[in-house]
C-alpha positions, 0 to 999 in steps of 0.5 A, a space after each residue: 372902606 365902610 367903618 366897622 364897629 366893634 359888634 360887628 367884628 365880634 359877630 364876624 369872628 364869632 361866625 368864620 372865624 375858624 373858616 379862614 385859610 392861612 399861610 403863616 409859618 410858626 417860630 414862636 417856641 423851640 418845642 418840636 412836637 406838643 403831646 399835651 395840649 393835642 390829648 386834651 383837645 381829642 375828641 373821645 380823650 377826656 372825661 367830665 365830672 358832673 360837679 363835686 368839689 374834687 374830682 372823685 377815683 373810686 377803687 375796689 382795693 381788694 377781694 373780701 377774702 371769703 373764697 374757699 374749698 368746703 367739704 359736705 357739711 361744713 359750716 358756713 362762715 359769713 362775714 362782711 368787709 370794706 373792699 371800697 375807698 375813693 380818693 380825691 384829685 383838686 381842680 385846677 383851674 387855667 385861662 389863655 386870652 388875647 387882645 386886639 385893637 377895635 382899630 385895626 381896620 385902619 391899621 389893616 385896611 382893605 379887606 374884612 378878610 385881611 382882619 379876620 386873619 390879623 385877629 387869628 393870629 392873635 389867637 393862635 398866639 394865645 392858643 400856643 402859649 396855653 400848649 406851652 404851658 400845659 406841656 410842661 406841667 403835663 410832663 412833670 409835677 408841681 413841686 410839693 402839694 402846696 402848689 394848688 394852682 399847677 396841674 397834676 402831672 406824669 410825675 405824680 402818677 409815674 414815680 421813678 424808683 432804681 428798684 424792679 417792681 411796683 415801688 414808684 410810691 408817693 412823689 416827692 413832695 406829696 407825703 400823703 399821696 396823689 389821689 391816694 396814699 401808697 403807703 396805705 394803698 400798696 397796691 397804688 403805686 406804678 411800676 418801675 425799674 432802672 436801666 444802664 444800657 439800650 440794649 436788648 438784654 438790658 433796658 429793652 428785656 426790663 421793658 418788656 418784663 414791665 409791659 407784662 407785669 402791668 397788664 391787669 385784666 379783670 377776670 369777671 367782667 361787670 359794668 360796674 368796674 372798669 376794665 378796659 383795653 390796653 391804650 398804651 403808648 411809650 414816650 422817651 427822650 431822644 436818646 433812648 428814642 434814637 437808640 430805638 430806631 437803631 435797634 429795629 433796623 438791625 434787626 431787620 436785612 430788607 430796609 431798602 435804600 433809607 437809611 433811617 426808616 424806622 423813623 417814626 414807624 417804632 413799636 414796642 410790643 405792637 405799642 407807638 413809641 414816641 419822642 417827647 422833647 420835654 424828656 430831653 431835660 431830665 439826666 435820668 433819660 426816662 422812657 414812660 409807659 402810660 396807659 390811656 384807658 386809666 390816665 386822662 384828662 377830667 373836666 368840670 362838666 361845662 368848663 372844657 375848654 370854653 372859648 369866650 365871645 369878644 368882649 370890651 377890656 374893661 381897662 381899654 375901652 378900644 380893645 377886645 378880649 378873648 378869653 378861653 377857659 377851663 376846669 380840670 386836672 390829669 386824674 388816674 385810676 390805676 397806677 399799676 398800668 403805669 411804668 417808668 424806666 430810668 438811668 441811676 
């Protein structure tokens, strides 16, 4: 076998790399399904800023007031007010990477295509590890703000609250708020409410109270506010998802001979109802609505998740590197479309 050198495999990888075709079965994590990592890799999903040292949210807090019924003659009364405020999420900065042996050629003798696929395997290794940790993070918050390296999560924008309303205000450990402080903008807070049973007239009723609650529609449409459809989706922990699934088929005498088949067919208000395994650890049995036209991922421009060219490890001069790259962090511009539903 002819000895390859180590531009040539790099020059290899980088052309068919993701032309191979391979049979190798994943028992790397005990996580069923990933939703964070996927979101951030759909085409259409994630939105870029143009630099800035923070990622900028603009929002028109209120009306100026000025509306009113007049009479003939009545004397006109001007008067201008500041109904605009912009708030700030940080970058976040994070890196996945593998290596592999400028030997493998004699460790994997025979085919050139037989290393191309030892070397994929290195870098769906490192592709998994970068899902596992972006689930975790995207499905919770970083413990108070003097955290400045996790992403922000579900939890900063969806606090959970035991009262019906709008009350999910700052989280925990962010006493000035993420993006804005709620306690000053009482209009940034998403909704909330507690439930006991899952059951129609009490968790599925609260549900359906809340869908209708966070439905904001802008009255005048213009090109400078967002207004955009409704993206929603609800994602719940296996037991109220189970629950669910139950609920649908009672309510309906033509299933046929499968026993479960609602699986995976579940809507809420015609929306996808999904089973989040992360969920499965919080006591609370949280059931979220979230919206992705105001929640989504933003990326520095130019730093969406950069794939690197092989490269000499500086410590190893035998091994190459692969690093992939990126500069972001969850953002919402709206926390009203946003809803959780928890037990006490």
């Amino acid at each position: 076998m002819a000895t390859l050198e180590v531009t040539t495999i790099s020059d290899m990888i980088a052309s068919t790399l993701n032309a191979q075709d391979y049979k190798i079965t994943d028992l790397s994590t005990t996580t069923q399904e990933y939703f964070a990592l996927p979101q951030l890799l759909k085409p259409g999903k994630t939105q870029t800023q143009d630099g800035g040292t923070q990622i900028d949210v603009n929002i028109m807090h209120s009306t100026n007031g000025q509306a009113k019924f007049v009479a003939p003659g009545e004397i006109d009364i001007y008067a201008y007010k500041d109904v605009l405020a912009k708030g700030q999420c940080p970058w976040r900065m994070f890196n996945t990477n593998w290596v592999y042996d400028t030997r493998l050629q004699d460790m994997n003798s025979g085919k050139v295509e037989q290393i191309l696929k030892w070397i994929e395997v290195q870098s769906l290794a490192g592709m998994k590890a970068l899902a596992v940790l972006m689930e975790d993070a995207f499905w919770s918050k970083p413990a108070t703000s003097s955290d400045v390296k996790t992403i922000w999560g579900v939890g900063n924008y969806a606090v959970k609250n035991a009262s019906q309303g709008f009350n999910g205000g700052n989280p925990s450990g962010f006493t000035t708020g993420c993006i804005f402080d709620s306690t000053v903008r009482t209009n940034w807070a998403n909704y909330t409410d507690q439930y006991a049973a899952i059951s129609k007239p009490d968790l599925v009723t609260k549900m359906r109270r809340g869908a209708l609650m966070t439905r904001f529609i802008n009255p005048i449409p213009d090109g400078q506010l967002r207004s955009p459809a409704l993206q929603r989706a609800y994602y719940a922990c296996q037991d109220v998802y189970i629950a669910f699934g139950t609920l649908a088929e009672d309510q309906n005498d033509a299933l046929g001979n499968d026993i479960a088949s609602k699986e995976g067919r579940v809507l809420f208000m015609g929306h996808p109802v999904a089973w989040v395994p992360e969920l499965d650890g919080d006591a609370q049995d949280p059931i979220y609505q979230l919206d992705w036209s105001t929640l989504g991922f933003t990326f520095l421009k130019g730093q969406a998740m950069n794939r690197k060219k092989p490269r000499i490890n500086p410590l190893q001069h035998l091994e190459l590197v692969v690093d992939v790259d990126g500069v972001g962090n969850l953002t919402c511009n709206d926390r009203r479309r946003l809803a959780v539903f928890a037990t006490a």
